[in-house]
N, C-alpha and C positions, 0 to 999 in steps of 0.2 A: 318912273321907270328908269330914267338914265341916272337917279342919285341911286337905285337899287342895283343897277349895272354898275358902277364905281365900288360901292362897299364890294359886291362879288369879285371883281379883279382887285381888288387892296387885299383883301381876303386869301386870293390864289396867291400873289407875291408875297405875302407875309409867311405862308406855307412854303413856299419854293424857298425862299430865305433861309427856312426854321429845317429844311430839309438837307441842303446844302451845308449848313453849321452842322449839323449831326452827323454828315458823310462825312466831314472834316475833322470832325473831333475823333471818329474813326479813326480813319488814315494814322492821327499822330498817336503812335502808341506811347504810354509814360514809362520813365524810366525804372527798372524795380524798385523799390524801395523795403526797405528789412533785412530781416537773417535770413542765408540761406544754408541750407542744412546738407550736408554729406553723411552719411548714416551710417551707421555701423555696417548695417548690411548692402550697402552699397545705392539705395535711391536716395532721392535726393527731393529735398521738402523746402517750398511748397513745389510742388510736379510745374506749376507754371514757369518756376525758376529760370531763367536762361543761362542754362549749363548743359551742352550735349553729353555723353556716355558714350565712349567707344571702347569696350576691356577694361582696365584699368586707368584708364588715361578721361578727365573731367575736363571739359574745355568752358571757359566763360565767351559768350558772346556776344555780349554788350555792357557799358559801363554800368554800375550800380551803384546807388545810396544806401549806403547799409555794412554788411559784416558778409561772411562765409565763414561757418565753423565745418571741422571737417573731424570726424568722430570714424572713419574708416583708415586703416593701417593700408601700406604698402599699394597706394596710388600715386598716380600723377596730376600736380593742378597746374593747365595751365590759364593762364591770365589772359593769353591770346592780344595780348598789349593795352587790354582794357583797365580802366581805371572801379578801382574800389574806394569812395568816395563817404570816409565817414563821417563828418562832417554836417553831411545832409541828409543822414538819418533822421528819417520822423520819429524812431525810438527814440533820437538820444543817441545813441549807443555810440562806444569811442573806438569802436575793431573795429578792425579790417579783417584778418581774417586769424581764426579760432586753432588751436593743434593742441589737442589734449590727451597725452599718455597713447598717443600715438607712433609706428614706429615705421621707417621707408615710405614717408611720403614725401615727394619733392614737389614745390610749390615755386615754380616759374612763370617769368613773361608777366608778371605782375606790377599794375603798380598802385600803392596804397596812399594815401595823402591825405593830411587834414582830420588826424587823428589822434588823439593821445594815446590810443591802444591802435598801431598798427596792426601788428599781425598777431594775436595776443590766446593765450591759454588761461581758462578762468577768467579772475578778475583781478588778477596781477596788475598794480596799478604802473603807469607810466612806462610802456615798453610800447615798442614799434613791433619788432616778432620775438613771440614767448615761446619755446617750446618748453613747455612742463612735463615733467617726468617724460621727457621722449627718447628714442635715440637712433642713431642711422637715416635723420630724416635732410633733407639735402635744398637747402636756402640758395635760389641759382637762378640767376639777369632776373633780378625785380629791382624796379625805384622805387624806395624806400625816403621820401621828403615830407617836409613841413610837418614832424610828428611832434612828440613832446620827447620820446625817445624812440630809435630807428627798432633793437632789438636787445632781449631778450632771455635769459637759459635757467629756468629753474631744476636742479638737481635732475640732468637733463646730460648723457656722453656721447660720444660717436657722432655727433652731428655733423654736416660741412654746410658752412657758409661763403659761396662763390660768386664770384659773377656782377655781385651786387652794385647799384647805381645807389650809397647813403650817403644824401643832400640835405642840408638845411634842417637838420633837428635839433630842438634845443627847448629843453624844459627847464624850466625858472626854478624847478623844487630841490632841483639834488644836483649833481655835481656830472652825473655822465648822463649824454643824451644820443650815444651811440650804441654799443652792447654794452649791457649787464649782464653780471653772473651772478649766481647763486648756487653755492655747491654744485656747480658743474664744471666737470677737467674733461680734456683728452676730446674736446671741440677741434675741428680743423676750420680755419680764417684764412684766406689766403683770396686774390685777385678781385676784391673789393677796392672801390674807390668812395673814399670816405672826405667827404666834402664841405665846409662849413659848419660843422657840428659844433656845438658846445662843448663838449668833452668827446674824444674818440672812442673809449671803452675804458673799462674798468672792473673790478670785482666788490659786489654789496655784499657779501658772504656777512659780514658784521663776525659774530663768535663764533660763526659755522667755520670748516677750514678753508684754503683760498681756493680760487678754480684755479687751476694752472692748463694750459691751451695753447695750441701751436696755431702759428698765427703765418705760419710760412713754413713752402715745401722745399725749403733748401735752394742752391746753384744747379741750373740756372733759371729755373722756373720762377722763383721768388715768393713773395709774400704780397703786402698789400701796399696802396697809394694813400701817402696820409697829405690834407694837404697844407699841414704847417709841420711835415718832416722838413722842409728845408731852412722855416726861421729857427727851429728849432736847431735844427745842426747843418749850422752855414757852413761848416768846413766839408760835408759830406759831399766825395766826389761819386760819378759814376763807375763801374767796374766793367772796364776791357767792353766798353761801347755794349752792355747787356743790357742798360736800362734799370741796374740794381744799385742803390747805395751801398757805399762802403762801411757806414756806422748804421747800429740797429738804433731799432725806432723803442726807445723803452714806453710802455705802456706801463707794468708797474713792477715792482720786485721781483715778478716773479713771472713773469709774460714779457716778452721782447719780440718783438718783428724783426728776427734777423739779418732780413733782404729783400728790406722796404723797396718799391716801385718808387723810381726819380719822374714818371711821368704818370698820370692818369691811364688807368689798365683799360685795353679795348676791348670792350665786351665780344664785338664781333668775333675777335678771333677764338671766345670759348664757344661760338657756335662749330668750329671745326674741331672739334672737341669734344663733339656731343653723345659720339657711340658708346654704346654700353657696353660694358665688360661680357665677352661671350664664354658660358658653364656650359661645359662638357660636361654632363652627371654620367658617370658609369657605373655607379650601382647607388642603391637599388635600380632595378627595374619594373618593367610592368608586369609583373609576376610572382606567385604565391612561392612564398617561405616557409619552412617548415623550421624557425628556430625565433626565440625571439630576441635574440639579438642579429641584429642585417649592418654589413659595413655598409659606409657612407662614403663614396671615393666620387671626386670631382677634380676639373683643371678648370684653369681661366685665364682669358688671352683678354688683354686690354687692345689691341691691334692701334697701339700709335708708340713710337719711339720713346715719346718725352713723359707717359701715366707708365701709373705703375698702381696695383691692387691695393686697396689700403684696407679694405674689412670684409672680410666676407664671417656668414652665418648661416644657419637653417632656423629652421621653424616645421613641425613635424605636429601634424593636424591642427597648424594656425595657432600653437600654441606661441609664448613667446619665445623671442630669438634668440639662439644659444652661439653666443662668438667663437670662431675659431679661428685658431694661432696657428699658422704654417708656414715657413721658409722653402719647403720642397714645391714643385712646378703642379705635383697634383697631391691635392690633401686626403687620407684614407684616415678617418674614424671609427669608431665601432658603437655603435646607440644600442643597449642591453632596456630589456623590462621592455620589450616590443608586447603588447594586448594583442591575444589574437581575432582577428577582424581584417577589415579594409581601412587602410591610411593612404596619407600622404604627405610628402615632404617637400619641402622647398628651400630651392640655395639662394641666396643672395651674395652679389659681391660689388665693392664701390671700388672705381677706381679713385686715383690722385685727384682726378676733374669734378668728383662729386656725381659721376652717373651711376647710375647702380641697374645691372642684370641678375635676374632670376631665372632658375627653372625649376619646375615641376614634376612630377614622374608618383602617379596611384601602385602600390601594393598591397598584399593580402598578406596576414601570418594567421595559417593555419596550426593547429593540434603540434605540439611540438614532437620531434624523430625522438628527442632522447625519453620524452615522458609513455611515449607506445615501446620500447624497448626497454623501459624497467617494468610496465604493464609486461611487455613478454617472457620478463624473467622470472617475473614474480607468479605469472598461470607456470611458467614451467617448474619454478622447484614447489609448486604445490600436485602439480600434474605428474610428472613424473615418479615422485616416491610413492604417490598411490596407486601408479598403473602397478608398478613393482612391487607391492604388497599384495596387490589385487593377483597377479601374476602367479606368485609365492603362495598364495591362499589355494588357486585353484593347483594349483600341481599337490600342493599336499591333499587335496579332496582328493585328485584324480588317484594319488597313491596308495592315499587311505581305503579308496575304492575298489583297487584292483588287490591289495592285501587281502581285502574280506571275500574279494569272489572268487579266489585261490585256495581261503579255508574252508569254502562252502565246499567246495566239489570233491564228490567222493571215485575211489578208486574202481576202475573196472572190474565187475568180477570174473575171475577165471574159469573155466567150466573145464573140465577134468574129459581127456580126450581117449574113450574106447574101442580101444581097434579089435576090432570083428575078427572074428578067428574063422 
């Protein structure tokens, strides 16, 4: 009885154990592992994902082994200071995170490491961020370390690239492990701190033609921190205590940083910087049109002294983005071959800092004024020569009428008057 009492409590403690471990194993939840997906239409795969949604704005909320490819236009990702960890994908897979033929997405607060494909489009080999076929998409405060290369641009314009922490990349195959180009120009670079790299940038264009890229916003804002600008040009002083060299940073024949950072750029201070450019849309409105063409008139206030508007565009039922050129304080377009239906349009515009503001605004183009006033001209000059024929018809009946019942009537006869005697 007492060796059948021992098995029964060895028994109970082995389950208490066995129950304990499993509450345990609970508790620690693993860390993601795989792709996570941004979707065209805005969810996001697998739903278990750890990404919230609030509008337009994706947030990561804990680090990951794996990749994020992002297949939706005109959001926000932010990294939330989490680590995208490729390296320790059970796929394999060498992203970080994915941007394909996508356009206004900014991708912050990120940080990618331990990856040959940081933040990469397709399978564009050895980049850190690819953006492929993109443009207006805005690169800003991500660490960008230990890749094979940091980034990226394949036939790819209008991007900005700000803010960034690129450390320690260096791939053994090819000669730059900082940005690549590929037939892409008219990129903005600027307040990057570019750190131990193997090479700091360059263009692979090979037969294609060069990128050419500005790589600095001018005095006194400046350009980027390279940090063998100084063995490189020992004589470069600072300029009137602004923190800017005096000699540009040649990158390559045809790309020059012309107002290199003498120090390491502080990211913090682009966090006061962060406001988006505010669109006044004053026309359209929410309200039906009777033509289809509708002006397009908007203003935009950057609201800080030292930014200035650098791209603004629409996009008019999500179609893509049509750029527009304006020097004046409010820009007025005219958009002809309006469908009549329900649309809508959308401005965007990027300041100097790489933030970009949109708005929005639904209209109607109804039956066009001038297509129902050649309808009315066209029922009248069919309408009116027939009323007037019709008119002309009956008057000659009515006179033909009255002719015959004139001839008809005979004359009274006279009766001969006898006076009585």
């Amino acid at each position: 009885m007492t060796r059948g009492k021992a098995i029964i409590a060895f028994s109970l403690l082995l389950l208490c154990l066995t129950a304990s471990s499993t509450v345990y194993l609970h508790l620690v939840k693993a860390q993601h592992q795989g792709t996570i997906t941004i979707n065209t239409d805005g969810s996001v795969s697998p739903s278990s994902a750890p990404i919230t949604q609030s509008g337009n704005e994706y947030t990561l909320t804990s680090n990951i082994d794996g990749s994020i490819e992002i297949d939706k236009s005109s959001i926000i990702f932010n990294g939330n200071s989490h680590i995208i960890n490729g390296e320790a994908s059970i796929s394999g897979e060498a992203f970080g995170i994915t941007l394909e033929r996508v356009t206004n997405v900014t991708v912050t607060n990120t940080t990618v490491t331990n990856t040959g494909n940081g933040i990469l489009a397709l399978d564009e080999p050895t980049a850190g961020i690819n953006v492929y076929y993109g443009g207006s998409n805005v690169i800003k405060g991500n660490n960008i370390s230990n890749n094979y290369n940091a980034m990226s641009f394949v036939e790819s314009v209008g991007n900005f690239v700000l803010a960034n922490n690129i450390t320690n990349n260096h791939n053994p195959y090819v000669i730059v492990s900082a940005l690549m180009f590929w037939g892409s120009s008219n990129n903005t670079i600027y307040h990057n701190n570019f750190i131990n790299n193997t090479s700091p940038a360059g263009d692979a264009s090979y037969n294609s033609p060069s990128s050419v890229n500005v790589w600095d916003t001018g005095y006194p804002i400046g350009g980027n921190y390279w940090s063998n600008y100084q063995s490189l040009f020992p004589n470069a002083k600072e300029v009137d205590s602004s923190g800017i060299g005096d000699t540009a940073y040649v990158i390559d024949k045809q790309n020059n940083d012309n107002y290199p950072l003498m120090n390491p750029f502080n990211t913090t201070f682009e966090t006061q910087q962060s406001t988006s450019p505010q669109i006044s849309l004053i026309s359209p409105m929410n309200q039906t049109y009777n033509d289809s063409s509708v002006a397009l008139t908007f203003s935009v206030e950057v609201l800080s002294p030292i930014k200035s508007v650098s791209w603004t565009g629409y996009s008019l039922d999500s179609e893509p983005n049509v750029t527009m050129i304006s020097n004046n304080p409010i820009t007025n377009v005219t958009i002809s071959n309006i469908t009549i239906g329900i649309h809508n349009i959308t401005v965007y515009a990027n300041d100097s800092y790489g933030n970009v503001g949109s708005q929005t605004v639904n209209f109607t183009v109804e039956k066009q004024q001038t297509e129902i006033f050649v309808n009315t001209i066209i029922i009248a000059v069919i309408t009116v020569p027939v009323a007037i024929i019709c008119l002309v018809a009956i008057l000659l009946v009515f006179r033909r009428h009255r002719k015959t019942s004139n001839s008809n009537q005979r004359p009274f006869p006279t009766v001969g008057f006898i006076d009585p005697i």
